[in-house]
C-alpha positions as a printed Julia matrix, in Angstrom:
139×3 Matrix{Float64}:
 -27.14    4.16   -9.04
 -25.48    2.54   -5.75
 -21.71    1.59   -6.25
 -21.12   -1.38   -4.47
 -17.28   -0.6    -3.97
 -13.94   -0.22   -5.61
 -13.37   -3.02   -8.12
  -9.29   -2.77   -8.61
  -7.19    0.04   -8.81
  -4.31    0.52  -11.54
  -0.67    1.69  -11.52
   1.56    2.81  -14.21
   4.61    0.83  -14.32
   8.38    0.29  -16.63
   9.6    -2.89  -15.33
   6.33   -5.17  -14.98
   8.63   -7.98  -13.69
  10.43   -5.86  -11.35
   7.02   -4.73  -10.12
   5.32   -8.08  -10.05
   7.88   -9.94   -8.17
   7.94   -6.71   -5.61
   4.27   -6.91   -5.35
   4.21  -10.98   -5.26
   7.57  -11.35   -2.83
   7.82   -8.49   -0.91
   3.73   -7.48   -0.19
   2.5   -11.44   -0.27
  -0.31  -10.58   -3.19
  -0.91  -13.67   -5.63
  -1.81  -13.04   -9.3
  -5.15  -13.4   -10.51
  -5.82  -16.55  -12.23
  -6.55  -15.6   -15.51
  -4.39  -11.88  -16.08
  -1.26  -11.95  -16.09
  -0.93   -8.49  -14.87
  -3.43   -8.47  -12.07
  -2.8    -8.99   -8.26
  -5.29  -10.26   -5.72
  -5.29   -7.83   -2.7
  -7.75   -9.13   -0.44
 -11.62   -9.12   -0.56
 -12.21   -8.69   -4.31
  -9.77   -5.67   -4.9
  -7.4    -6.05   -7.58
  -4.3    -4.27   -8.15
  -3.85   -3.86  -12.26
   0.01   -3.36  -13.17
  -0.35   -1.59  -16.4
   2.67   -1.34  -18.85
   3.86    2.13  -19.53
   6.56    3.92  -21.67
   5.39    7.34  -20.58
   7.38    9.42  -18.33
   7.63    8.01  -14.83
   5.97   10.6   -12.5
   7.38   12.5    -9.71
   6.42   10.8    -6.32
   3.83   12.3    -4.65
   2.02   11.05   -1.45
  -0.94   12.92   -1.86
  -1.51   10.16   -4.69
  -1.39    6.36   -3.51
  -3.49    3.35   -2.75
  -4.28    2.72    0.43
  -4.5    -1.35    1.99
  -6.25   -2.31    4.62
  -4.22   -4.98    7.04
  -5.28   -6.65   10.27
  -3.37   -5.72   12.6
  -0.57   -2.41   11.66
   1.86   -3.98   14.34
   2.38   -6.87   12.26
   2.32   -5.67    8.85
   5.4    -3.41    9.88
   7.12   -6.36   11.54
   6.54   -8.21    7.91
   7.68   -4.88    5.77
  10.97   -4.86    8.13
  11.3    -8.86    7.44
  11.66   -8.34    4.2
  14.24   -4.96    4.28
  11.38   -3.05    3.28
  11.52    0.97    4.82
   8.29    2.07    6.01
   7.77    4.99    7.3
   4.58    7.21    9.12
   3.98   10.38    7.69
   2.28   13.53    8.9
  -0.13   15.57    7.13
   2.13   17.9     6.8
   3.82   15.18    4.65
   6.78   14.85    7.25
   8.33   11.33    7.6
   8.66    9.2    10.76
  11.06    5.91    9.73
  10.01    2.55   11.75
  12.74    0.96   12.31
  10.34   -1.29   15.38
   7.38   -3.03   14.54
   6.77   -3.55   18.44
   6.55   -0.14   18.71
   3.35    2.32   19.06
   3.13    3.16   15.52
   1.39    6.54   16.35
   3.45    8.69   15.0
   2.21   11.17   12.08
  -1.56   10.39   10.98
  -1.29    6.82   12.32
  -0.66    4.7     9.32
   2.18    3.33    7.39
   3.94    3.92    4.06
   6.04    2.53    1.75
   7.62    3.69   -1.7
   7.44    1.01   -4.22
  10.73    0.37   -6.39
   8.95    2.79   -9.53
   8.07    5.54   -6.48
   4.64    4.59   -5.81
   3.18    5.06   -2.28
   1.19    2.86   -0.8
   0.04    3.24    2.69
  -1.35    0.84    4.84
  -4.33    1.44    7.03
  -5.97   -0.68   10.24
  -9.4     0.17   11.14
 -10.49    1.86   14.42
  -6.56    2.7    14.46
  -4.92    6.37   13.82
  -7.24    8.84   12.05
  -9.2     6.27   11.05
 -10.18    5.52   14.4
 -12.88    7.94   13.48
 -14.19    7.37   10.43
 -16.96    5.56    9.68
 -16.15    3.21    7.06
 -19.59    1.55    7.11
 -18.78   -1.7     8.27
């Protein structure tokens, strides 16, 4: 067996219009034509909002989805645009806020975060850029 890559990933969530206006509006994903619940997020990956009555977990970092962007310069510019907080984070799981998208971005493991309104993190990654300026992703 070869797996060809990761189809969609899915979160838990309370509020699934809260959630997919924050992931529509504030992240620019579009829904996927034919479920409701599903977001397009770039080259075939789906995010899958799932409806949930469960208790709401306790946020963790150690447990998010991670997006690749561009260019991490202008992503933060874009998460500041819309009153977003980002933030870099160390391994050590200590928080750098960006309050500049101009800026370096190198603080921490090289990446950014967010919290989502249910206390989701999502980070977002650029290749060659931060830690994964050595990893071999195998493109």
């Amino acid at each position: 067996m070869q797996l060809l890559g990761v189809h969609h990933c899915a979160l838990a969530v309370h509020d699934m219009d809260l959630m997919l206006g924050y992931y529509r509006d504030a992240l620019g994903m579009t829904r996927h034509p034919a479920k409701y619940n599903w977001l397009n997020a770039g080259r075939g990956f789906c995010l899958h909002l799932m409806p949930s009555t469960g208790a709401r977990t306790i946020r963790d970092p150690s447990r998010h989805i991670a997006f690749q962007v561009e260019d991490l310069n202008r992503c933060a510019v874009w998460l500041l645009a819309k009153r977003l907080k980002p933030y870099q984070m160390s391994t050590e799981m200590a928080v750098f806020w960006v309050m500049d998208g101009a800026g370096a971005l190198d603080k921490g493991i090289g990446t950014l975060f967010l919290d989502d309104p249910e206390g989701n993190t999502l980070e977002f990654i650029e290749r060659d850029r931060g830690i994964f300026s050595r990893y071999d992703d195998g493109l």
